[in-house]
N, C-alpha and C positions, 0 to 999 in steps of 0.2 A: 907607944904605937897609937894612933888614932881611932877614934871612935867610927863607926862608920854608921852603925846600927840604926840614926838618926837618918841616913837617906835612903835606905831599903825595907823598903814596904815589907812587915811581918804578913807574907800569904804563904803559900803553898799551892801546888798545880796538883789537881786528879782531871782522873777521864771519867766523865757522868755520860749516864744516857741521856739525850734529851727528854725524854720524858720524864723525867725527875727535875728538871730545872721548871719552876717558873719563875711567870715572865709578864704575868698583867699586872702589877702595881700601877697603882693613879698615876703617880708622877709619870711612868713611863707613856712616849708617842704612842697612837695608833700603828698599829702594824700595815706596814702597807704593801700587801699584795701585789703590787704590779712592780714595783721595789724589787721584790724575792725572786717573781718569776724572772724580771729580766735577770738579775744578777745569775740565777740560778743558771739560765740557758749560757752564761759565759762564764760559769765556774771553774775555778783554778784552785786544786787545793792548797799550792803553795800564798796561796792570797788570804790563805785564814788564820784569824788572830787569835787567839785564847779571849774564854767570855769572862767577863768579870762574874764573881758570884758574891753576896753576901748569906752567910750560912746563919741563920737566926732561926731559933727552935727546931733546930735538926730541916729544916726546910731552907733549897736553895734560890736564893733568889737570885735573878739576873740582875743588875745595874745599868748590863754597858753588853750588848752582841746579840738583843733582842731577834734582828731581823738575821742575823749570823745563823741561828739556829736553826729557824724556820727554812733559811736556803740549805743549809746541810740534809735538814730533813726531806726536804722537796728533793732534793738531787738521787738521796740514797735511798728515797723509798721507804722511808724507818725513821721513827721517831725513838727507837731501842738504840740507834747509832749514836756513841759517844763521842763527847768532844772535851777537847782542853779545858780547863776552865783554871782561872788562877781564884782560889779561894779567899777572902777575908772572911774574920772567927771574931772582928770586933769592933762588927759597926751595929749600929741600931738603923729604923726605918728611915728616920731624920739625916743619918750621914749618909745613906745611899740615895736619898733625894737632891741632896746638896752634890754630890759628884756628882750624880746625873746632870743637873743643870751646871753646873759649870767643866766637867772633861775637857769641853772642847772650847772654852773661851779662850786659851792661849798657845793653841794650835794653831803654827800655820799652813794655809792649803796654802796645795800645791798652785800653779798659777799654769792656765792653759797652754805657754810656751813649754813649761817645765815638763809639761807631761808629753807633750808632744816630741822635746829634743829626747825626752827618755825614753819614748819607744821609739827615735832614729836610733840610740844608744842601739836597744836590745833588738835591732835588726825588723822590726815590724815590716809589711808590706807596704801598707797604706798611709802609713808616713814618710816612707820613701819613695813611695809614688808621688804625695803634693809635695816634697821637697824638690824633686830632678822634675817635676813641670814646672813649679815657681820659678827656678834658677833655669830653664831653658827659656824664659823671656827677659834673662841676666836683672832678675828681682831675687832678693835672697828673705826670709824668713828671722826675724829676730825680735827683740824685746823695747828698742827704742825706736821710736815712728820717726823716718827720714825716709827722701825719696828713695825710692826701689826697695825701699824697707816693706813687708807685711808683717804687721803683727796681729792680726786678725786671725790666730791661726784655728779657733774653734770654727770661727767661719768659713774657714778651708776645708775643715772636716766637715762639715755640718753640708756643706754644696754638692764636696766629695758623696757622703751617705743618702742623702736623699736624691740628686737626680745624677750621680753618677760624673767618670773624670772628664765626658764630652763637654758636659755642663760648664766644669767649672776650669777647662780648657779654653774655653772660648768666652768666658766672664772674665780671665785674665788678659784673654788676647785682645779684648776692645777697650778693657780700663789701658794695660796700655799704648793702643794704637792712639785711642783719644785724651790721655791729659800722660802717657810719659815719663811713667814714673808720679806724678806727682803723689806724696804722701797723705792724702786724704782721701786720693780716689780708690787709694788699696785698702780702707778700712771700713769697718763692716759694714755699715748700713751703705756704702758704695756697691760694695763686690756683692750684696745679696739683692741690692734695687737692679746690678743689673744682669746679673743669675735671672731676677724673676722673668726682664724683659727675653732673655734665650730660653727660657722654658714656655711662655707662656707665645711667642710668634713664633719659634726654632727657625727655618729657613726664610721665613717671609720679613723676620729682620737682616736687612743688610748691613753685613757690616762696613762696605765703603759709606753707606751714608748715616750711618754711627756717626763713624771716624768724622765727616765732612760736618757734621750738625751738632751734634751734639757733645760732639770734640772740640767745637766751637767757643763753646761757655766754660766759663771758669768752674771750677768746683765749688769756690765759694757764693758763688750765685747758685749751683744748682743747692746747694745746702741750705741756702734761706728759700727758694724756692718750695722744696720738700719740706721744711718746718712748717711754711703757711700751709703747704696742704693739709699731711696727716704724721702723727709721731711715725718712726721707724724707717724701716726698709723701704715698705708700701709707698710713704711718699716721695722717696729718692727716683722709684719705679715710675712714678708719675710725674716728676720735674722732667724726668728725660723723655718722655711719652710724648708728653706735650712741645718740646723743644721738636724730636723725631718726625712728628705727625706737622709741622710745620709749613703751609705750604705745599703740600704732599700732593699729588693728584690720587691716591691710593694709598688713605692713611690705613694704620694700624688700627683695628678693630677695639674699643677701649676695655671691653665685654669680656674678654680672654683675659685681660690681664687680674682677675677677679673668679675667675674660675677657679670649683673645689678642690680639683688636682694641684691645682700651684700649692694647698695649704691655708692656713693662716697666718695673719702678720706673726704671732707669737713662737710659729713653726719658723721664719723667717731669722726674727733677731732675737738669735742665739746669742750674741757674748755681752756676759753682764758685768764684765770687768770694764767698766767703762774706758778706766786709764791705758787699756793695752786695744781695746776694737771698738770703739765707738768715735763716731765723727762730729759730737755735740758739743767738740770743743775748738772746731773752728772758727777762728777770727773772722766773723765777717762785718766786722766793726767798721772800716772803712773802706769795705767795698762798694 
């Protein structure tokens, strides 16, 4: 019969109060407060993992669920409220430094598509709301960037939660009245340069002379356009500004587009997964 005893971690699981667990060793991060409280305000208990503990002179140290605890405790009001904890009885300070820093070097996250198709899975609201808007301008949602493709999907959410479905109903309806599907005009620093220009005019941008102007230009012109001005969203917002206001007898006010309600650029370009929403890998080598 085979040995097994070589892949199964010698722990055992008790329920401690938190108040008997600490949890400030050096190694460990700063705790961070605004961390707990969001998580806290969306707690789920089925979302809780057991803490790691290291048990060294009758005293339990945490390893691994530092900020796990503090939200338990913020949610129940009690730091006397128990929780799982899987015990180790035989590490020293040095082995729980060392799994601290590396836990999660060969983990992989999840990737913003992944998370997104899994709460279509689990029936979410607001995932099924930007999926049947996407695919009512016959663009579908997915992982490899082709036209009518979006994979920008944090950036769907991220338009969705801050200014809401009108927003980012009509940031879809002009990417494609004006370039068509084309797959670069549906990625992020497109859909949120031109999110900012609907939030920042609402009605006093036309969308026929969108479409007529600035549907004009290629994507790949307005993408070196926006790199000379400013990294991000911001200056996608302003390739098209300047292209819109063109000739105009009653340009666009450039003053709103800069205003504190819009945010910051960094509120703006959400998705840091380059390879899946960003547009910094358009060829515009021989345009």
């Amino acid at each position: 019969m085979s040995d097994y005893d070589m892949f199964v971690p010698n722990v055992r699981f008790e329920l401690i109060p938190i108040k008997d667990l600490v949890s400030n060793q050096d190694y460990q991060r700063n705790l961070s407060q605004s961390h707990v409280e969001r998580t806290a305000a969306h707690f789920d208990l089925r979302q809780i993992n057991p803490v790691k503990v290291s048990r060294r002179n009758g005293i339990n140290y945490v390893f691994n669920g530092q900020h796990t605890i503090d939200i338990i405790a913020l949610v129940s009001g009690s730091r006397d409220t128990p929780v799982w904890c899987m015990i180790y009885d035989d590490l020293d300070y040095q082995d729980e430094a060392d799994i601290f820093a590396n836990q999660m070097k060969f983990v992989k996250p999840l990737k913003p598509y992944e998370v997104f198709m899994a709460n279509i899975e689990a029936g979410n609201d607001k995932q099924l709301i930007i999926r049947d808007l996407v695919e009512s301008y016959s663009l579908s949602i997915g992982q490899v960037r082709n036209y009518n493709i979006i994979c920008a999907v944090s950036t769907l959410e991220h338009i969705y939660d801050k200014y809401g479905l009108h927003v980012l109903d009509r940031t879809l309806r002009l990417c494609v009245s004006a370039w068509e599907g084309d797959m670069y005009s549906l990625a992020a620093n497109f859909l949120n340069g031109v999110a900012r220009l609907v939030c920042a005019f609402g009605d006093l941008l036309r969308d026929e002379l969108f479409k007529e102007r600035i549907g004009l230009i290629s994507v790949k012109q307005l993408a070196r356009t926006a790199k000379e001005r400013r990294p991000g969203s911001l200056g996608y917002a302003e390739a098209m500004l300047v292209v819109y206001n063109r000739k105009c007898k009653y340009p666009l006010q450039w003053n709103k587009l800069y205003e504190k309600s819009l945010g910051t650029s960094s509120d703006w370009d959400t998705d840091i997964d380059l390879s899946e929403d960003n547009t910094d890998d358009i060829d515009i080598s021989e345009e």
